[in-house]
C-alpha positions in Angstrom: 41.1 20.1 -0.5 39.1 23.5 -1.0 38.0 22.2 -4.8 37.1 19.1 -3.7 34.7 20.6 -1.0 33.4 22.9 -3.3 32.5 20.4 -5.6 30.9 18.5 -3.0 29.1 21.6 -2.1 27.6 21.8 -5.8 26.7 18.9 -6.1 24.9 18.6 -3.0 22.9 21.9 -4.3 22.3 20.3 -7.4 20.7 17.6 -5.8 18.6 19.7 -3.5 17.7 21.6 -6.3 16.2 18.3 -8.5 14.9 16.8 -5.0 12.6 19.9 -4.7 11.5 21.1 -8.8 8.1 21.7 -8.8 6.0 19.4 -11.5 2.6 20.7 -11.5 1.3 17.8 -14.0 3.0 14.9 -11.9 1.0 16.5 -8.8 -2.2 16.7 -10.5 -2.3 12.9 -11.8 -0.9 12.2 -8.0 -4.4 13.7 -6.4 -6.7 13.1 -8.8 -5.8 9.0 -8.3 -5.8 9.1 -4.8 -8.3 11.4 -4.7 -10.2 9.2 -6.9 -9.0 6.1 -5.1 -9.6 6.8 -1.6 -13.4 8.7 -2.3 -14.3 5.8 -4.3 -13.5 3.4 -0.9 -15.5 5.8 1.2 -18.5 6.2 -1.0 -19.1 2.8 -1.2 -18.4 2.8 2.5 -21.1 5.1 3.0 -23.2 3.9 0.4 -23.4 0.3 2.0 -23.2 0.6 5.2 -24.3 2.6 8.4 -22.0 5.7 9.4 -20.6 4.6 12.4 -18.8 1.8 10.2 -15.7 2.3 8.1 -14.5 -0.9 7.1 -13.7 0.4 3.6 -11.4 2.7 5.4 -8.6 1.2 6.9 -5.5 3.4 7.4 -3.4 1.5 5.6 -4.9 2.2 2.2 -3.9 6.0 2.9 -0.3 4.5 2.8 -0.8 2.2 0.0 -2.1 5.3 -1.9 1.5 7.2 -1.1 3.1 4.4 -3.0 1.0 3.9 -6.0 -0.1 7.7 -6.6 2.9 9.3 -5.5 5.7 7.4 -6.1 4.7 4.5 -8.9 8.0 3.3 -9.9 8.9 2.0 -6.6 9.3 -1.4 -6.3 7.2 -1.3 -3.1 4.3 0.0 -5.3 4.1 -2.5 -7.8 0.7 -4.8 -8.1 2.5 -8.0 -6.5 3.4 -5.7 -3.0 0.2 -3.8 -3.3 -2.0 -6.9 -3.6 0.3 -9.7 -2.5 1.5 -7.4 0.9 -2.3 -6.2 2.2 -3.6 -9.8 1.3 -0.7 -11.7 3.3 -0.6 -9.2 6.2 -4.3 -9.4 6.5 -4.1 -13.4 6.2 -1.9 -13.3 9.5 -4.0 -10.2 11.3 -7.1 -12.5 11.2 -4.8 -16.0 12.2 -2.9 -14.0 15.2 -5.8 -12.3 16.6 -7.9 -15.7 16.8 -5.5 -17.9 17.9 -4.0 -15.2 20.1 -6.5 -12.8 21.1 -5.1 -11.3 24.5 -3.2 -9.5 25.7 -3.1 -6.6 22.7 0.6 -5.6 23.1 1.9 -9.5 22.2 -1.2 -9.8 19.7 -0.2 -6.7 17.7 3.3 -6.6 18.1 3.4 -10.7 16.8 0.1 -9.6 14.2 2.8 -6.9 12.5 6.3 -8.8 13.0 5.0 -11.8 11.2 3.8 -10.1 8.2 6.8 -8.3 7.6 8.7 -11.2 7.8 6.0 -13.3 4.8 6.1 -10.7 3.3 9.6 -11.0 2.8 9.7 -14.4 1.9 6.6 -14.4 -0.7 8.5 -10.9 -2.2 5.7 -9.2 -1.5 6.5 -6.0 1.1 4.6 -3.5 1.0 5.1 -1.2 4.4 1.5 -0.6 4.7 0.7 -4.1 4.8 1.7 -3.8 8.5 -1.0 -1.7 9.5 -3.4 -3.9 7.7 -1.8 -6.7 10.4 -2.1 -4.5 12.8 -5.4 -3.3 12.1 -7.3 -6.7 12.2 -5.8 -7.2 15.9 -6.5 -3.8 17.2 -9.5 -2.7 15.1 -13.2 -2.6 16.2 -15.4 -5.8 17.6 -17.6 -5.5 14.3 -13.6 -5.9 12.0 -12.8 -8.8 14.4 -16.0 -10.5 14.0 -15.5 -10.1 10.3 -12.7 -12.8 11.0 -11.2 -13.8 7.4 -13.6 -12.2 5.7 -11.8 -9.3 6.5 -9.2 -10.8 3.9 -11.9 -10.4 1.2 -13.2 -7.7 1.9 -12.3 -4.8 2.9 -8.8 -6.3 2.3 -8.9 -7.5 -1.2 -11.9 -5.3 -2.5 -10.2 -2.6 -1.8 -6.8 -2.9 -2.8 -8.1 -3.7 -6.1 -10.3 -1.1 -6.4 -7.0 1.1 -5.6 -5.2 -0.5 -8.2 -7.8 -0.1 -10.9 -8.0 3.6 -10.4 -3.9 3.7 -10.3 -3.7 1.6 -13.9 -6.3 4.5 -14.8 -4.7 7.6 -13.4 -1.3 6.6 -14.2 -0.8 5.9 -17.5 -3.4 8.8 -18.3 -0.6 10.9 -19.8 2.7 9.4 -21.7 5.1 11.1 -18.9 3.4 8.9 -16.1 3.7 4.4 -16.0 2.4 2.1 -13.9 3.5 -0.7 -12.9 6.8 0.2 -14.2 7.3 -3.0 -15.2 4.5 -3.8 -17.6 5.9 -7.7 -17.8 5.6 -7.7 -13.4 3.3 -11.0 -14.2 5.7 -13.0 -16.3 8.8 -11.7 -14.6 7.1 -13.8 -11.6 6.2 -16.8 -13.5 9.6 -17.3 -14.8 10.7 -17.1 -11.0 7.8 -19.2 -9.4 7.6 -22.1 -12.4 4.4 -24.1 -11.3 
């Protein structure tokens, strides 16, 4: 009984120990990308429009930028969740909040519950899509009026632009891959046959 706790015991400081090494190169690549990423959103947001606007900036690119800078070989990271997730969640944002548009608490909570659940179905979750939901229901009049435009941009723009700088950033050094799955696009044809 003793050895087996102690085993247990070393094992669980082994683990801790892995969980919390310190790889200064891996943290570099991870700021310089989102770093890259996020100031590239809010130059052109500054650049284009006026100040008081940040429709480049939604939260949920903050998040996105966890997954694809941070932790690139989840599957939640991958292009298909990245894209696929913020595009569908933004797709029923705009639908919910103009067929539904009062009151906010069954908008929002409907706006966030129904993309989880297509993204599900299409394969396609990606957690921050939920704020992108929730965002187009609860953002500012100027976002609302942007209706499915919203979807385009700063939806799709700006995912894309995320993803460009992550295909950059990492596979910048032979240690670091992205998307893990260099095939992701045929691996999805061979499961969605036209």
């Amino acid at each position: 009984m003793r050895e087996k706790l102690r085993q247990r015991m070393r094992r669980a400081r082994y683990i801790f120990y892995q969980e919390t090494l310190f790889d200064y190169q891996e943290h570099l690549w991870t700021f310089l990308g989102s770093f890259v990423g996020i100031g590239l959103l809010g130059w052109l947001n500054s650049a284009f429009l006026p100040p008081y606007d940040n429709l480049f900036l939604i939260a949920s690119f903050g998040a996105s930028s966890v997954l694809i800078y941070g932790h690139i070989n989840s599957p939640l990271a991958q292009p298909r969740n990245l894209i696929g997730g913020h595009v569908v969640s933004a797709l029923v944002g705009v639908t919910v909040q103009q067929l539904l548009p009062a009151p906010l608490w069954l908008t929002a909570a409907l706006a966030v519950s129904l993309a989880i659940v297509l993204m599900q179905i299409t394969r396609t979750l990606h957690p921050p899509g939920g704020a992108t939901a929730l965002m187009a229901v609860v953002g500012s009049e100027k976002l609302k009026a942007l209706g499915y435009l919203y979807v385009l941009s700063p939806v799709l723009s700006g995912v894309l632009i995320l993803f460009v700088v992550a295909m950059v950033f990492n596979n910048a050094t032979a240690h670091r891959s992205y998307p893990a799955n260099k095939h992701w696009f045929k691996i999805w044809r061979r499961r969605y046959p036209r």
